[in-house]
C-alpha positions, 0 to 999 in steps of 0.5 A: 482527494483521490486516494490511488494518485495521492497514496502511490505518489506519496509511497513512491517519493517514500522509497525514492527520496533517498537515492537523490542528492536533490535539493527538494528531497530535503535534507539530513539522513537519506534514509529518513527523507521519506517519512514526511511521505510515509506519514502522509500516505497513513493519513490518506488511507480510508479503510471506509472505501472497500475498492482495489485500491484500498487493498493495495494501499494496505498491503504497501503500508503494511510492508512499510510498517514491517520494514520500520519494525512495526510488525504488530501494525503489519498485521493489522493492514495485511488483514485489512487488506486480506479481509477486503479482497474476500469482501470484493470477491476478488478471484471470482469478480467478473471484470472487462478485460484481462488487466482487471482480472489480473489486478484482482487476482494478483491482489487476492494472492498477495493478500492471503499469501502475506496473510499465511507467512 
């Protein structure tokens, strides 16, 4: 299973269960309709695979676990994530054009500028 199409969907149908009325986003508390999701996209994540992807993935799992007050889990994604960026060699990666350079960089920055704050 790929985990770019089943993580993002999972995260996103995480932070936007609960602003529908929709019969299929479940029922009870809104705030609480997406932790099925949440729990999946844990579950999807495979720190093995060192990819863009994978960073990105921590770095939204690692601000979902800040959000539910789980900051010591926090920093273990946020540093996984930091730690692969620099692996990849992120900001010096040679790339085929400029929206892969940008995703690279982009996510060299947020990981060490999360890894400082």
């Amino acid at each position: 299973m790929s985990l770019g199409a089943s993580f993002y969907g999972c995260h996103i149908d995480k932070r936007s269960t609960r602003f529908t009325d929709s019969v299929f986003s479940g029922h009870g508390d809104r705030r609480d309709r997406g932790k099925r999701f949440a729990e999946t996209a844990f579950k999807l994540l495979d720190l093995r695979i060192c990819s863009v992807s994978t960073i990105q993935a921590c770095i939204l799992l690692g601000s979902l676990c800040l959000t539910e007050g789980h900051a010591e889990s926090e920093v273990i994604y946020i540093a996984a994530a930091n730690r692969m960026a620099q692996t990849l060699d992120l900001a010096g990666r040679s790339t085929a054009n400029e929206l892969e350079r940008q995703i690279n960089l982009r996510g060299m920055f947020v990981s060490e500028h999360l890894t400082q704050s």
